[in-house]
N, C-alpha and C positions, 0 to 999 in steps of 0.2 A: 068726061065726068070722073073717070077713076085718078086721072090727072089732080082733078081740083079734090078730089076727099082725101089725096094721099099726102098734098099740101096741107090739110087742115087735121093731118092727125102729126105731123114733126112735133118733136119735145127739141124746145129751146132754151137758153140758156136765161137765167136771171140776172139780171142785174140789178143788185143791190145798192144803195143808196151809202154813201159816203157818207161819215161824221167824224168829228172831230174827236182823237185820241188822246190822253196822256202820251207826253212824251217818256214818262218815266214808268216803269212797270212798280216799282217799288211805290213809288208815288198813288199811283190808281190801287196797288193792292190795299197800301194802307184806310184811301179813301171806303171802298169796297166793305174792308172788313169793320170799319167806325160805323157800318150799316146794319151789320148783320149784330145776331144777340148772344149775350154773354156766353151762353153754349158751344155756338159754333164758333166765336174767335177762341176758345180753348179746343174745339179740334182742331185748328187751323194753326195755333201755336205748337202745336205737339208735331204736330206735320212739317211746319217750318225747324223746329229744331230735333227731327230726327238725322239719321246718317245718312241721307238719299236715296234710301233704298225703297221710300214711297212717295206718293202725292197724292194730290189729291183737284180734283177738278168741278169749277161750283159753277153752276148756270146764272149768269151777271145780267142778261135781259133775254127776253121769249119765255116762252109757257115755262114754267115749272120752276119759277127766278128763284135762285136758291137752293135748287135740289144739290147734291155732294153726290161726288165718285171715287172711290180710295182705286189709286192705281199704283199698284205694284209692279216688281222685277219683271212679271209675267206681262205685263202690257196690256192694253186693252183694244178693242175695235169700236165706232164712232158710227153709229145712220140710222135710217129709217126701221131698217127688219129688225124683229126682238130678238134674234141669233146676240145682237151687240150687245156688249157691256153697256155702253152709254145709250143708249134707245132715246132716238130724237125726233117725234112721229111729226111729221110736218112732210109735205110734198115738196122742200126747199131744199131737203137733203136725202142723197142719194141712200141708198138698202145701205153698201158698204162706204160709208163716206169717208173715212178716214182711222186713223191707228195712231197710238201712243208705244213707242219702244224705248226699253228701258237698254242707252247705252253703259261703254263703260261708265262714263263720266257722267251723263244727265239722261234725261227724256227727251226723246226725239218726235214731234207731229210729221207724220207723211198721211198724205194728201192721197186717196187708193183712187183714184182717176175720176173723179166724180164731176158729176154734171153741171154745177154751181162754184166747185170751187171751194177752198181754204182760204184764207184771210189769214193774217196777221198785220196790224196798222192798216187795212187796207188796202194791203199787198197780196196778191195772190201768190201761195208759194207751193211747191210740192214737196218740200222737206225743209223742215226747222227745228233746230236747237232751242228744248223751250227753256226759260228762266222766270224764276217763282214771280207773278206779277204779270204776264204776259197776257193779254186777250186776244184770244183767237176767235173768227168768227165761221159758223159751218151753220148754212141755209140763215133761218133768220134769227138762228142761235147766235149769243154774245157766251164764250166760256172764258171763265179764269183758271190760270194755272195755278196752284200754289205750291211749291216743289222747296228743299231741303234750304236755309239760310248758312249751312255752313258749306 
């Protein structure tokens, strides 16, 4: 008996359903932002032609489509627990699910071991160079990058 409860309390892994990507990130941002209202493509312009020392990351499908997260030099953290910058309350993503670091050169997504997994194209990955236009997926969150055009 204690056999069979301890089989029915494992946490398994999700698997997420597959859809069709833009192959272009530039392509999908543009589409993305021809969405959103004149407010937010002028924050999203000022972000795209700052000097990279910011970004900014906008919820593209799941609860809260549209919310904005300015991410700076300093980086951010990505899950479940409110300790994060990005607070993503869904059972699909892990407390610490994932980080944004600011390299020399760009923003780096690392993947902090989490139970479900990072996405990018629908590729699981544990470390990515992101580029403004990117959709990453974490639980059944869809995010957009939108990071420095020059």
């Amino acid at each position: 008996m204690a056999a069979e409860q301890s089989q029915n309390e494992l946490t398994t892994t999700l698997h997420l359903g597959v859809r069709e990507v833009s192959n272009s990130p530039a392509n999908y941002l543009e589409e993305q932002m021809a969405l959103m209202s004149p407010e937010d493509r002028a924050v999203l312009a000022e972000i795209q032609n700052s000097d990279g020392q910011k970004a900014m990351i906008v919820i593209a499908r799941g609860a809260h489509k549209g919310s904005r997260f300015l991410i700076t030099a300093e980086g951010v953290t990505i899950g479940r627990s409110g300790h994060n910058a990005i607070f993503l309350d869904d059972i699909t993503v892990s407390r610490t699910h994932a980080s944004i670091e600011k390299s020399a050169t760009n923003f780096v997504l690392k993947d902090a071991g989490s139970l479900n997994g990072t996405y990018i194209n629908n590729v699981s990955i544990t470390e990515h160079s992101l580029v403004s236009g990117d959709e990453f997926q974490i639980g059944k969150f869809h995010l957009l990058f939108i990071g420095s055009n020059k």
